[in-house]
C-alpha positions as CSV (number, residue, x, y, z in Angstrom):
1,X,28.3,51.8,21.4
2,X,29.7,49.4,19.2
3,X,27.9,46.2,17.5
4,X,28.7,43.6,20.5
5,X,27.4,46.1,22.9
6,X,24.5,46.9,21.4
7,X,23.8,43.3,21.1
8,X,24.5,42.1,24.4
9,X,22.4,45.8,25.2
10,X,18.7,44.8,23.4
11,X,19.7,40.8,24.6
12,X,19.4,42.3,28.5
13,X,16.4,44.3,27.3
14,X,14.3,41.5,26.2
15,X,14.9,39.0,29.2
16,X,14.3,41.9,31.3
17,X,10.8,42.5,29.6
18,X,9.8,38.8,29.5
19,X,10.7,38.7,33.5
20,X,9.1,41.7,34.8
21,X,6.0,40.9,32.2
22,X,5.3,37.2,33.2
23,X,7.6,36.5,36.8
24,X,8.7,33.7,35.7
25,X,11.6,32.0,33.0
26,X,10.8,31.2,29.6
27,X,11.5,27.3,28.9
28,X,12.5,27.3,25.2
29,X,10.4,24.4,25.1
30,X,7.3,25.1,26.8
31,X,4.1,26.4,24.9
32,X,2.6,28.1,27.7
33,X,4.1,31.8,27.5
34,X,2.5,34.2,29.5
35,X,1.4,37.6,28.4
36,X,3.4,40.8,28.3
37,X,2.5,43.4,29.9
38,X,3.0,47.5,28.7
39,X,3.0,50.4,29.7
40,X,3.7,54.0,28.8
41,X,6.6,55.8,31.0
42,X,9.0,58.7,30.3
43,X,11.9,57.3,29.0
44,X,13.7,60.6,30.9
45,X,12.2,60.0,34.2
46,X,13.1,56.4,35.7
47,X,12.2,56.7,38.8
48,X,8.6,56.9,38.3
49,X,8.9,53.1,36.3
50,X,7.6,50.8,38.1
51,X,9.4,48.3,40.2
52,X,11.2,45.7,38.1
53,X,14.4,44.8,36.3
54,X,12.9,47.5,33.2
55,X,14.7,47.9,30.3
56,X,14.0,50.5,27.6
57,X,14.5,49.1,23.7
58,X,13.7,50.5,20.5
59,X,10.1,50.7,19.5
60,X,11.0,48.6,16.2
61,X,12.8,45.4,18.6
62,X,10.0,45.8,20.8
63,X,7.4,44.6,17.9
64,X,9.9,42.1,16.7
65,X,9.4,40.7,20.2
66,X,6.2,40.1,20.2
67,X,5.8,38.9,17.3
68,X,8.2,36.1,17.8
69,X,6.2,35.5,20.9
70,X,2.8,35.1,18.6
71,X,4.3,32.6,16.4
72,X,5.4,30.6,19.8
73,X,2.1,30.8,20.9
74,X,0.7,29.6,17.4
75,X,3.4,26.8,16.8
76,X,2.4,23.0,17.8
77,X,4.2,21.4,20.8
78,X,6.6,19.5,20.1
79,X,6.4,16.6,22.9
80,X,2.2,15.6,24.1
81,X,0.7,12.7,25.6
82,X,-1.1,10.8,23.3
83,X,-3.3,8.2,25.4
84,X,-3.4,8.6,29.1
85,X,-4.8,5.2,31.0
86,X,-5.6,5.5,34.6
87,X,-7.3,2.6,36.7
88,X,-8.1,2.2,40.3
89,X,-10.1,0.1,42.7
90,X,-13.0,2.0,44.6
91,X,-12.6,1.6,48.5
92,X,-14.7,3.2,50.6
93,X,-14.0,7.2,50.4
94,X,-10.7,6.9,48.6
95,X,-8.9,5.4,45.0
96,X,-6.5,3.1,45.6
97,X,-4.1,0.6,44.0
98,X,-3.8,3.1,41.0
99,X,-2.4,2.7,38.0
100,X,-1.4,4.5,35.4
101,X,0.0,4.7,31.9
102,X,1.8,7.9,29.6
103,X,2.1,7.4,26.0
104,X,4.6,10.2,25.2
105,X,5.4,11.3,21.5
106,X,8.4,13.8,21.4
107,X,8.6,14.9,17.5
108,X,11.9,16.9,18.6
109,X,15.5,15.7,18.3
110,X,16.2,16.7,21.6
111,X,14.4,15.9,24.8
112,X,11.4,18.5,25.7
113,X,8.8,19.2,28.1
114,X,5.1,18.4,28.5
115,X,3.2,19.7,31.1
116,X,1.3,17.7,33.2
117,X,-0.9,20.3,34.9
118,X,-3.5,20.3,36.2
119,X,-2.4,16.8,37.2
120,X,-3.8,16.1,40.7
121,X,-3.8,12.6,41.5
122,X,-1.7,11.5,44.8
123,X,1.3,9.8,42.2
124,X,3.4,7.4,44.2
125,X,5.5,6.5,41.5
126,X,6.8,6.8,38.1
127,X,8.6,4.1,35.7
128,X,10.0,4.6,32.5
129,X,11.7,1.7,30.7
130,X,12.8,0.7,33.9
131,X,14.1,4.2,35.3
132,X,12.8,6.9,36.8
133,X,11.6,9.6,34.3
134,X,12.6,13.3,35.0
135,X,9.3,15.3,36.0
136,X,8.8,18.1,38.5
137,X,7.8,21.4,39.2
138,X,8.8,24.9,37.4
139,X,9.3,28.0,39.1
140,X,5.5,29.2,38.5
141,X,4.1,25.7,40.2
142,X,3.6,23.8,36.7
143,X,4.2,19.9,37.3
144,X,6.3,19.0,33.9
145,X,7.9,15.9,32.4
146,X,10.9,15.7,30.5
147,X,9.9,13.6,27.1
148,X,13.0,11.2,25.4
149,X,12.8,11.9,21.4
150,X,10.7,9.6,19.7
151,X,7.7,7.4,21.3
152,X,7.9,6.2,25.5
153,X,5.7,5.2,27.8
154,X,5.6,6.3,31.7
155,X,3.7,3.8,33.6
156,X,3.2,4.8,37.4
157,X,0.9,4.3,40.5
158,X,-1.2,6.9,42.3
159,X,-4.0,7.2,44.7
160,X,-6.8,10.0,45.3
161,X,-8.6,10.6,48.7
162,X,-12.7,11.7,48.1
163,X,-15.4,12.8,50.9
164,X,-18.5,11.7,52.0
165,X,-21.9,13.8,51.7
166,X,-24.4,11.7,53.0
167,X,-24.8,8.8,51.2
168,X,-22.5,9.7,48.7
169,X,-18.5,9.4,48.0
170,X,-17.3,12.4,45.8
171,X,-14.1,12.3,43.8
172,X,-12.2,15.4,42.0
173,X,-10.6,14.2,39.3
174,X,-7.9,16.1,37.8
175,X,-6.0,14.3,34.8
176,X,-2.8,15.6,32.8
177,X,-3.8,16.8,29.2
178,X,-3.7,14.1,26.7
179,X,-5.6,13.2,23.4
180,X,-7.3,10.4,24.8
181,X,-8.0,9.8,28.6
182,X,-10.3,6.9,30.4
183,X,-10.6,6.1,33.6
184,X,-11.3,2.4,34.5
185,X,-12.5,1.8,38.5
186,X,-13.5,-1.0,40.1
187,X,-16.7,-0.7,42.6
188,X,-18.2,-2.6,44.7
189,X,-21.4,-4.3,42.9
190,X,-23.7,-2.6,45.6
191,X,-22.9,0.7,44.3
192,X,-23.3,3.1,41.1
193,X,-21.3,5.4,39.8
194,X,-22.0,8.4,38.0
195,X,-19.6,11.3,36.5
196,X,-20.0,14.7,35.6
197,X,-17.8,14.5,31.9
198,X,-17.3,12.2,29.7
199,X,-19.8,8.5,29.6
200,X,-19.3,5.6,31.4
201,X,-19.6,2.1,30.1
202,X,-19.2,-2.1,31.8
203,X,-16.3,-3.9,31.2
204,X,-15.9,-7.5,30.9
205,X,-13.5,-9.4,32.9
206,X,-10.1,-9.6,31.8
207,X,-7.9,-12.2,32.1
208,X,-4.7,-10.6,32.2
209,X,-6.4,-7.9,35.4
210,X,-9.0,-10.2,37.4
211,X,-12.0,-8.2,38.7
212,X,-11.7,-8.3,42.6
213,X,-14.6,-10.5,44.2
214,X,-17.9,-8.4,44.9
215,X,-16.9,-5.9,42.2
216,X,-17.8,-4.8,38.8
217,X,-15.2,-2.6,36.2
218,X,-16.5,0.4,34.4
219,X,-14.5,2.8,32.0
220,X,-14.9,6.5,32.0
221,X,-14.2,7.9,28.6
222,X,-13.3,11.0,29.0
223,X,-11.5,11.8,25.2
224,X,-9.7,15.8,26.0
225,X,-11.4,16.4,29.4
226,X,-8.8,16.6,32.5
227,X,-11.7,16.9,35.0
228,X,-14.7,15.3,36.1
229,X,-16.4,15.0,39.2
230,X,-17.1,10.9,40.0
231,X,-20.3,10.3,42.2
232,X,-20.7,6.9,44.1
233,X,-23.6,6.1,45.7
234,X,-24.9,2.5,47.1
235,X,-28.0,0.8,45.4
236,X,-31.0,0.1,47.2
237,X,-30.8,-2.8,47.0
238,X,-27.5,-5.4,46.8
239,X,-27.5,-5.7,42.5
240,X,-25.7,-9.1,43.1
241,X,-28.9,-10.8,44.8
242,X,-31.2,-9.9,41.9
243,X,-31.4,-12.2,38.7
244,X,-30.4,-10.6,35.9
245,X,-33.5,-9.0,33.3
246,X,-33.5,-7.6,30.5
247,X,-36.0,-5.3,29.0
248,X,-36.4,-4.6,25.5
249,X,-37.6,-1.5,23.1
250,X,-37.6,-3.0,19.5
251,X,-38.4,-0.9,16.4
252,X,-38.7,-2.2,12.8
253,X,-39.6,-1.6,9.4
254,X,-41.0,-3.5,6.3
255,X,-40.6,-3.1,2.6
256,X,-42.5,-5.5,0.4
257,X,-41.8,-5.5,-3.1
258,X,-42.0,-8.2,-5.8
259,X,-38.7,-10.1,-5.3
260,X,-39.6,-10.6,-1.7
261,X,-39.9,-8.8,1.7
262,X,-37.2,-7.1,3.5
263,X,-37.2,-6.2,7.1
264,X,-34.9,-4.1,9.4
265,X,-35.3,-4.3,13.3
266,X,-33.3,-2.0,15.8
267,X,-33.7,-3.7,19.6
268,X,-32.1,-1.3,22.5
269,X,-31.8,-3.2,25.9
270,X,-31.6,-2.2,29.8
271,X,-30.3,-4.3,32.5
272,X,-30.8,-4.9,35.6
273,X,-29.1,-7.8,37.8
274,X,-25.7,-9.7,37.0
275,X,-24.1,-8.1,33.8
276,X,-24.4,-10.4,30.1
277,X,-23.4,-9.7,27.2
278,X,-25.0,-13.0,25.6
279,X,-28.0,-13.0,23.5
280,X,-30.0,-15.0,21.8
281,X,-32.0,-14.2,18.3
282,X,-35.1,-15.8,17.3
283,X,-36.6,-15.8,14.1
284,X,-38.7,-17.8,11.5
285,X,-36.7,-20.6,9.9
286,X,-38.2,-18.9,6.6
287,X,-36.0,-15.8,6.2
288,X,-32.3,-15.3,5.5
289,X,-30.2,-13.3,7.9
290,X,-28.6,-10.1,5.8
291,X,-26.4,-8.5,8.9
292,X,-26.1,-8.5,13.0
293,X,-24.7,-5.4,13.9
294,X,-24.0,-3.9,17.1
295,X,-23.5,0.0,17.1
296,X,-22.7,-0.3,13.4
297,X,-20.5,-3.0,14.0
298,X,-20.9,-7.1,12.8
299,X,-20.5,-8.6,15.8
300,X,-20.1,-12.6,16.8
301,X,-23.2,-14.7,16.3
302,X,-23.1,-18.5,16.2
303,X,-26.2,-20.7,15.2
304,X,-28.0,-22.6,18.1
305,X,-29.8,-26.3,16.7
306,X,-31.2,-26.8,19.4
307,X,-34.0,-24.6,19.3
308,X,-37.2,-25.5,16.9
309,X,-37.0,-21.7,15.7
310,X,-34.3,-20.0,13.6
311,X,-31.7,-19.0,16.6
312,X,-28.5,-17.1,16.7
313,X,-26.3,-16.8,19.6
314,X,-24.6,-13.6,19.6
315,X,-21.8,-12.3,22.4
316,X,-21.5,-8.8,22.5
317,X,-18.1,-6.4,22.9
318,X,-19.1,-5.1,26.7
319,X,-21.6,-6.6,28.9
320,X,-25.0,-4.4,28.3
321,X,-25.4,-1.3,30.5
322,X,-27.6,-1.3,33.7
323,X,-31.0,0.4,33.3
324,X,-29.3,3.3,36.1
325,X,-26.7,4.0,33.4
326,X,-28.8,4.0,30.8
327,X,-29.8,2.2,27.3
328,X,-28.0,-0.2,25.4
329,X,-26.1,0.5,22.0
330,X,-28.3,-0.3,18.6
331,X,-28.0,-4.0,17.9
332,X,-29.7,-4.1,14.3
333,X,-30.7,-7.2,12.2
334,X,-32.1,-7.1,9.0
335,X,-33.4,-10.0,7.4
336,X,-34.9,-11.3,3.9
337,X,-37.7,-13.4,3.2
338,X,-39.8,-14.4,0.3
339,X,-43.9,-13.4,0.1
340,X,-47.1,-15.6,-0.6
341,X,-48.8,-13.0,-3.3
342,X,-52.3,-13.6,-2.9
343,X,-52.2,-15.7,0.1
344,X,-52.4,-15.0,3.8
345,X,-48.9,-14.1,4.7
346,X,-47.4,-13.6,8.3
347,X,-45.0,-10.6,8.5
348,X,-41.3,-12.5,10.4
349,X,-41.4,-12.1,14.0
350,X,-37.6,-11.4,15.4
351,X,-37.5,-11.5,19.0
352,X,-35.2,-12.3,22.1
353,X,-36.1,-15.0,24.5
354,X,-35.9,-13.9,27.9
355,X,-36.3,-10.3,27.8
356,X,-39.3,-8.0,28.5
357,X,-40.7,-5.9,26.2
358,X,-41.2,-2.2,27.2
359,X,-43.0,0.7,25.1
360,X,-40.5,3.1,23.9
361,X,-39.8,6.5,25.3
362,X,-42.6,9.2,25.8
363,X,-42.4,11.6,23.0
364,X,-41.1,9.1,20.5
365,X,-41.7,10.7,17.1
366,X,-41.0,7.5,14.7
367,X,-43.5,4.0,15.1
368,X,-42.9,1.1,16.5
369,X,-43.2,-0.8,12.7
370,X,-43.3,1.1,9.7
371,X,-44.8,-1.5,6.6
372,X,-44.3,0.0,2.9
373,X,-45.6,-2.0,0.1
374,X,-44.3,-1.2,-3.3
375,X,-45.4,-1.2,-6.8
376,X,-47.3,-2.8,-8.2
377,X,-48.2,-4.6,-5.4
378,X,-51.1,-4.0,-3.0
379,X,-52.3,-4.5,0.7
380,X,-55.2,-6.2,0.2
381,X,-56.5,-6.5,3.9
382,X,-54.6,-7.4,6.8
383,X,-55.5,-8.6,10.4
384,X,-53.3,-7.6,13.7
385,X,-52.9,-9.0,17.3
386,X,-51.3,-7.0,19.1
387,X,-50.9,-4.2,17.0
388,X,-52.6,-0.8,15.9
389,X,-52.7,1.1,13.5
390,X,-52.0,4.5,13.8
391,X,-51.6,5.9,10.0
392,X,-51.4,5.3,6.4
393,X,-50.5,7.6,3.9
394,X,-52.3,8.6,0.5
395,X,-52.1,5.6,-1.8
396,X,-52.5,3.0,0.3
397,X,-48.7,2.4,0.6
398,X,-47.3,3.2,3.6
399,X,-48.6,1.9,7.1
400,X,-47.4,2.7,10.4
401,X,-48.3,0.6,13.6
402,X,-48.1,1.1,17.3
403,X,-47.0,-2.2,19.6
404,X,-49.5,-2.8,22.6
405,X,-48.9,-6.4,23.6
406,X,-45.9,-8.3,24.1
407,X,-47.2,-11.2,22.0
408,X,-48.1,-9.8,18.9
409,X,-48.6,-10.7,15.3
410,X,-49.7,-9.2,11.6
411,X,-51.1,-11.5,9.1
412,X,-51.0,-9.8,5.6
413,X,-52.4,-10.2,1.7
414,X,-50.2,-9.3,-1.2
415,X,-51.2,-9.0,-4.6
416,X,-51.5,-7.5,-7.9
417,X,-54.5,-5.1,-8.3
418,X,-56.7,-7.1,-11.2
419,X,-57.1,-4.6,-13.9
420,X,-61.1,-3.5,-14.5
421,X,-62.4,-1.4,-17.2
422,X,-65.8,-0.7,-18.1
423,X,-67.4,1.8,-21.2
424,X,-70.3,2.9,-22.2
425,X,-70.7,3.2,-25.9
426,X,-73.6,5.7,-27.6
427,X,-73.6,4.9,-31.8
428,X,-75.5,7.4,-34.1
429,X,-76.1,7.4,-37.3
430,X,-76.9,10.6,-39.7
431,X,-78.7,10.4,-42.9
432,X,-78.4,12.9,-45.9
433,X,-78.7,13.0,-49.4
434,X,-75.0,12.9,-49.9
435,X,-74.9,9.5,-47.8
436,X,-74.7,8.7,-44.4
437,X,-72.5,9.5,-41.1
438,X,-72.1,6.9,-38.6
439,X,-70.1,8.6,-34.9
440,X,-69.7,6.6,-31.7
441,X,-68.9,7.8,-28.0
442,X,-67.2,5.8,-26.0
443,X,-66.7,6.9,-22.0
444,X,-64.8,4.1,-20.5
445,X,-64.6,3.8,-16.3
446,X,-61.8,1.9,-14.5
447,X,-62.5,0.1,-11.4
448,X,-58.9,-1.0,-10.6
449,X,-55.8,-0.9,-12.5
450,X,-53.4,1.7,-13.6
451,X,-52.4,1.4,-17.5
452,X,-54.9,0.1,-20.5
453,X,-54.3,-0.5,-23.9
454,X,-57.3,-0.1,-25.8
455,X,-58.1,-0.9,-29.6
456,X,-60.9,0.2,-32.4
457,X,-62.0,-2.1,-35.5
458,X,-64.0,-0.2,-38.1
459,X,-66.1,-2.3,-40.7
């Protein structure tokens, strides 16, 4: 046999292997490479091989083989989605008016495949750059998309048909793989939704996309997943009728040192009514505003005059969560202000007009107001409304209260501790005939204080 033979020979050997191992064609581009199968036959006796295009090759190509078909499998694709957008408006047991939007990146010089499976939205229609993109199915049932090199985007339209169990409207959604993925509906305001993956979170309105009369948006981040199970299911009661409340769980903490006080307050909110996302801070005209952030981030806040109190005016990024779907994010303000040493001093009050204020969760480990009072100062006394006390630690430093009124207040006394010291002082005096010896004891006693500098005249 000479070299072209033999070539063309272990050539028909390996596509015969990868067909009868995975029934299906390799795609030089495609990742997905199914297993190969073996097993041991006589070499002599081909009629006991099972059914199949077979060929026989030499043990040492046969490892070469799958060893090229490792690295495949190890090796990054070349062509992905990177940020899949999907939208749709909720109406009655089925999606409609979807929308949706491909962010391809094809690394390759050449155009190359990404797989879209397990892709099961009804798609209507797909557009790219004006034309319609090459996508399909391959001869094992995977739904592809042929990528242009560089960056694209395939923008389309879809719907998706749910079912009814009882009261409830369940939707299977099915995505196509992609780094990111959200999932933005519009429901009717009667009605919640829920989802299995990912979290869901209010939009504002957008002028560019109007929300539809009657409706509210929400987002479904859903980051890698390609499913999740979406649950709608009709309030109660109409959320459109009811006034909008707020309810607030507010926890701070105090540090008091010589240069002044400084004091941090975290204030998570739930909803319920017509969305907001503005707020309004209150606060004594005496202290200085350090930071306003909103999940770690400054946000917008504005000063309001008209109020005889210290007031901010802050918007947030997204309307705050209804208390079905669950807490706000952290907004957290922390604050300066200056101390009275010695004199009745009122720890800053920072509130939010409006809003109801609600014990936090059972099983909370950490206080509603933690106070720590450094040296050398010291808590005198201190009277509360409103508050109590739940611990203090060794020292007389650290104080921890619980909240059990909405109006509340702690009136404090700095100061110094006033250095005391007492002593007792026994003189004796021995006689001999060499002279005399005079010796003292002195046993000193402090009432209060921590350092003493004490001094000895002999005469």
């Amino acid at each position: 046999m000479n070299g072209e033979s033999l070539a063309w020979w272990v050539g028909a050997a390996v596509t015969g292997i990868l067909f009868a191992g995975s029934g299906s064609s390799l795609h030089a581009q495609q990742r997905d490479i199914s297993p190969v199968r073996t097993q041991a036959v006589d070499e002599a006796q081909t009629a006991n091989w099972p059914a199949g295009p077979w060929r026989s090759v030499p043990r040492q190509d046969y490892l070469e083989l799958v060893r090229e078909i490792a690295i495949q499998r190890s090796r990054p694709r070349p062509a992905w989605i990177q940020m899949a957008r999907y939208s749709a408006r909720i109406d009655g047991p089925r999606l409609r008016d979807g929308r949706l939007s491909l962010q391809l990146v094809n690394t390759s010089p050449g155009p190359s495949v990404i797989p879209l499976t397990p892709l099961g939205l009804s798609i209507e229609s797909l557009d790219q750059s004006g034309a319609a993109p090459t996508w399909g199915t391959t001869a094992d049932g995977t739904v592809v998309l042929i990528a242009p090199p560089g960056q694209s985007t395939v923008n389309g339209r879809w719907s998706l048909a749910g079912r009814e169990v009882v009261s409830l409207i369940e939707f299977a959604a099915t995505l196509a793989p992609a780094v990111q993925s959200s999932l933005v509906l519009d429901l009717p305001i009667s009605h919640r939704l829920t989802t299995s993956e990912g979290q869901v979170e209010a939009l504002a309105d957008d002028p560019a996309r109007k929300i539809p009369a009657g409706h509210r948006r929400m987002r479904v981040n859903l980051g890698r997943r390609t499913r999740c199970q979406l649950v709608v299911e009709r309030t109660t009661s109409p959320v459109q009728s009811a006034p909008t409340r707020l309810f607030l769980r507010q926890r701070s903490s105090c540090e008091i040192a010589v240069n002044g006080a400084r004091i941090v307050s975290e204030l998570v909110f739930e909803r319920t009514g017509q969305p907001t996302r503005e707020l309004i801070l209150s606060m004594p005209k005496s202290v200085r505003i350090e930071s306003i952030l909103y999940d770690g981030e400054n946000i917008d806040a504005r000063p309001v005059t008209s109020l005889p109190e210290q007031a901010w005016r802050i918007t947030l990024p997204a309307p705050l969560p209804h208390a079905q779907d669950g807490p706000s994010r952290i907004l957290q303000v922390t604050v300066d202000s200056d101390i009275q040493p010695g004199r009745a001093w009122q720890l800053p009050r920072i509130s939010v007009p409006g809003t109801q204020a609600v014990g936090n969760l059972p099983g909370t480990v950490q206080p509603d107001l933690t106070l720590s009072i450094r040296e050398p100062l010291e808590l005198k006394t201190f009277r509360t409304v409103g508050w109590r006390q739940t611990a203090d630690a060794v020292g007389g430093r650290n104080f921890t209260f619980s909240c059990i009124a909405a109006t509340n207040s702690l009136e404090l006394v700095i100061g110094q501790p006033q250095r005391s010291l007492a002593a007792d002082v026994l003189a004796r005096i021995d006689r001999s005939q060499s002279g005399w010896t005079a010796s003292t004891e002195i046993a000193w006693s402090a009432a209060s204080g921590s350092s003493f500098t004490t001094r000895a005249l002999l005469a």
